[in-house]
C-alpha positions, 0 to 999 in steps of 0.5 A, spaced: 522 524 461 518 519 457 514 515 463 510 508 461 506 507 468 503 501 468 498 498 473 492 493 475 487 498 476 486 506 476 481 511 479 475 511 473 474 519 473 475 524 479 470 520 484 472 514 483 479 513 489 481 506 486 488 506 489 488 512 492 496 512 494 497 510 486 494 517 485 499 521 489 504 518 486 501 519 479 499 526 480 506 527 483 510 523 477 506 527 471 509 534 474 515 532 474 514 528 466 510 526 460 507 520 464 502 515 461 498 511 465 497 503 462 491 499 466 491 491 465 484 490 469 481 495 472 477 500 469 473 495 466 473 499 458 478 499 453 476 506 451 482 512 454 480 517 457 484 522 461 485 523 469 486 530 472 490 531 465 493 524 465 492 520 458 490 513 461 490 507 457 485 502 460 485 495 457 479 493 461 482 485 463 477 485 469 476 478 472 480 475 466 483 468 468 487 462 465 490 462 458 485 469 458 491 472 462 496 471 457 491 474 452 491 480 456 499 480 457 499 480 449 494 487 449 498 490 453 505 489 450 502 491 443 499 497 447 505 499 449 509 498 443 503 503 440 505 508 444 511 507 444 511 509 436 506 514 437 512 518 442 518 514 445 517 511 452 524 512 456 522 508 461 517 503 463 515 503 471 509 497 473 508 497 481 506 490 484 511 485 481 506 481 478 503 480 471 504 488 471 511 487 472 512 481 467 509 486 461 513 491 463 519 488 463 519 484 457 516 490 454 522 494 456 527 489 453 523 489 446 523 496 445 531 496 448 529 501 454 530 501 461 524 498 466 523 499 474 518 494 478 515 496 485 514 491 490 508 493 493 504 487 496 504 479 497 508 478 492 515 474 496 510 472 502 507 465 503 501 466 508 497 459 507 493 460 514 490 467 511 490 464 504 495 470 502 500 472 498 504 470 491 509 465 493 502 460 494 503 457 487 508 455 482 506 459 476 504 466 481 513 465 483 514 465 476 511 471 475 514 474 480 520 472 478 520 475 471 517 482 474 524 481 479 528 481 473 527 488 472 533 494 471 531 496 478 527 494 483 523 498 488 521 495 495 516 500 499 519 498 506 525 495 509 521 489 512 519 488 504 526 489 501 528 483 505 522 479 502 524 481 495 532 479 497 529 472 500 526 470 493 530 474 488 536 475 491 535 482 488 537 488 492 530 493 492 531 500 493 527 503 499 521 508 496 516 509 500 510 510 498 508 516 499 503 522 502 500 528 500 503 531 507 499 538 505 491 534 505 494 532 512 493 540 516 494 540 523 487 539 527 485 541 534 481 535 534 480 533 540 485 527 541 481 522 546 486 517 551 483 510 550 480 510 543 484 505 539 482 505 531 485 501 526 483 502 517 484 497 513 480 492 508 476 486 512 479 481 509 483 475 512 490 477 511 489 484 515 487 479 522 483 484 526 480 479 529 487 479 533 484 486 534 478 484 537 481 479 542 487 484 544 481 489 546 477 483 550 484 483 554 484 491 556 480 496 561 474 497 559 473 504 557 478 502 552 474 502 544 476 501 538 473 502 531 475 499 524 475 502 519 474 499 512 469 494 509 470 486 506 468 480 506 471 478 513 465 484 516 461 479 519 464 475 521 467 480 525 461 482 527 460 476 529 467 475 535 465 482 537 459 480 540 460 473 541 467 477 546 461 481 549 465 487 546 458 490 542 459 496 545 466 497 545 467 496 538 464 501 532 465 499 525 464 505 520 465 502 514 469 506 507 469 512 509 471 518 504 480 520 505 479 526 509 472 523 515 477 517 516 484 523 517 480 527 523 477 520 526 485 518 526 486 525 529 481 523 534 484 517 536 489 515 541 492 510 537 492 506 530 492 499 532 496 495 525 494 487 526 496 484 519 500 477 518 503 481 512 503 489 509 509 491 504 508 498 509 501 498 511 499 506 509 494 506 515 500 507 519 503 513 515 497 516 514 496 515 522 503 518 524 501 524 519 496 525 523 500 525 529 497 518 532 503 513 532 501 505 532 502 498 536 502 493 531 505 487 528 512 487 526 510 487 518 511 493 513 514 500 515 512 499 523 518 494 523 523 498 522 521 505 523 520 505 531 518 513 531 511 511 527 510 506 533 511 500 537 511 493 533 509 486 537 515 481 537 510 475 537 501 475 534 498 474 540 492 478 544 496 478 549 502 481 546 499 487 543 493 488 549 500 490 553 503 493 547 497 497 546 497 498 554 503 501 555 503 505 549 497 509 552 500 511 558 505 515 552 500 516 546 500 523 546 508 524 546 509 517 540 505 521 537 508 527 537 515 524 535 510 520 529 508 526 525 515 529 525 518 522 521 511 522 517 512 529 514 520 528 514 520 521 510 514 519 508 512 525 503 509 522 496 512 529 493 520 526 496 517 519 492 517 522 486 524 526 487 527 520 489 523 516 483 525 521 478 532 521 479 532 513 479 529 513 472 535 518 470 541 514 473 537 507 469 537 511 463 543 513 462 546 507 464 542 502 460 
């Protein structure tokens, strides 16, 4: 089949990993189809380019806001319409139900052809403590409410398929996103007992100060380290030393995929502490890995318990017991972890299950 994809932003060149999930998929979807990629914002040029193969049509949107969004939103209708003309689309699937949603939606119904929309991030939350999520505005609800009209709708976890029933009515087919399971091999790392890791942006949604306080409550030979970099770091930097916590606490940074899979490898648990995640691959990548998670009950460790252990309440307290019961059994809850990664959460198994669903839409539409 013919497949427009259409995205905020994808990786510029071989080095550049902008979304590296979206990567994934994409690889695996132009394996399976003639797949082009239609990026609104991100990279920042409007020259194509192909990736590893793939056509990838830019439109170099950048930071644009206010009445230049709808200017943008009309560059990529006609963009896509182009191409459409060069070689017929059969369907046009956007992840995030956001302004990607929207064009492709509305696109679809001009060329009369089928649409797909994944539900990927805050699109159907309304987090106003962290400043997060698209249900903040009555123009970013609108928006969403457009991209939910899609033929099919796709949630990545069953926590996020709530969330798009709550807002749309919609019933969203759960596909996670996946994982490339073969670059996760089997280590023989040394797995220590009493070091927690948690991957993720510094960014106020993801509240690692939650993380922070929950280790000021626990042993101290237990440690943590906090992979990723944003605009919270030092702040952060700052409570781990105002909780006297400075040689306990290690902030490595972005680390390339393969350095941040051997430190999960190495660690005890993967700890998860954000107000909101559609499925977190953080805590995926860690099962794959075979280290399990304690976490807040968002995303995939919401429902799937064989990934970890999820909190019934965000407090330091909850998850410092959460997370001290749970090392007395990490090695066995990793175990049971990797198996459900590798059985249910490969990105190889996404792009099967997305590709019979562009089938189905097709031949019903």
């Amino acid at each position: 089949m013919n497949i427009a994809y259409v995205l905020p932003g994808f990786s510029a060149d071989d080095q550049d990993a902008a979304i590296p999930a979206q990567d994934d998929l994409v690889t695996e979807l132009a394996a399976r189809h003639e797949l082009r990629v239609i990026t609104l914002r991100y990279p920042h040029r409007t020259q194509p380019y192909r990736w590893r193969g793939i056509a990838v049509h830019p439109l170099g949107g950048g930071q644009t806001r206010a009445a230049g969004r709808l200017i943008l939103w009309q560059r990529a209708h006609d963009l896509i319409q182009r191409l459409h003309q060069q070689r017929p689309f059969d369907v046009i699937h956007a992840t995030w139900a956001d302004e990607t949603g929207l064009v492709a939606v509305r696109a679809a119904r001009a060329l009369g052809i089928p649409s797909v929309v994944s539900a990927v991030g805050g699109e159907c939350v309304r987090l106003d403590a962290v400043g997060y999520g698209l249900q903040r505005s009555a123009f970013s609800r609108w928006i969403v409410r457009q991209a939910l009209s899609a033929d099919a709708v796709v949630a990545i976890s069953p926590y996020q398929a709530r969330l798009v029933a709550s807002v749309s009515g919609r019933r969203a087919q759960v596909l996670p996103l996946g994982i490339p399971i073969e670059s996760i091999m089997e280590t023989n790392e040394h797995r220590s007992t009493e070091r927690l890791i948690h991957a993720g942006s510094l960014v106020p949604v993801k509240q690692q100060v939650l993380l922070l306080h929950a280790l000021s409550r626990l042993p101290s030979g237990v440690t943590l380290e906090i992979y990723g970099d944003g605009p919270e770091r030092r702040t952060l930097e700052a409570e781990t030393a105002a909780l006297g916590l400075h040689e306990r606490v290690r902030f490595p940074g972005a680390v390339p995929r393969a350095r941040l899979f051997s430190a999960m490898a190495q660690a005890a648990l993967h700890v998860q502490s954000s107000a909101h995640e559609a499925q977190c691959m953080a805590v995926v990548e860690a099962a794959a890995c075979g280290t399990a998670s304690v976490g807040t009950a968002v995303g995939a460790l919401a429902d799937d318990r064989a990934l970890g252990t999820a909190i019934s309440e965000n407090h330091p307290e909850a998850l410092a017991r959460a997370i001290q019961e749970a090392l007395s059994r990490a090695e066995a809850m990793g175990e049971i972890a990797r198996a459900r990664a590798r059985s249910a959460y490969g990105v190889s198994q996404t792009a099967q299950s997305l590709s019979e669903l562009y089938a189905q839409i097709s031949a019903a539409h």
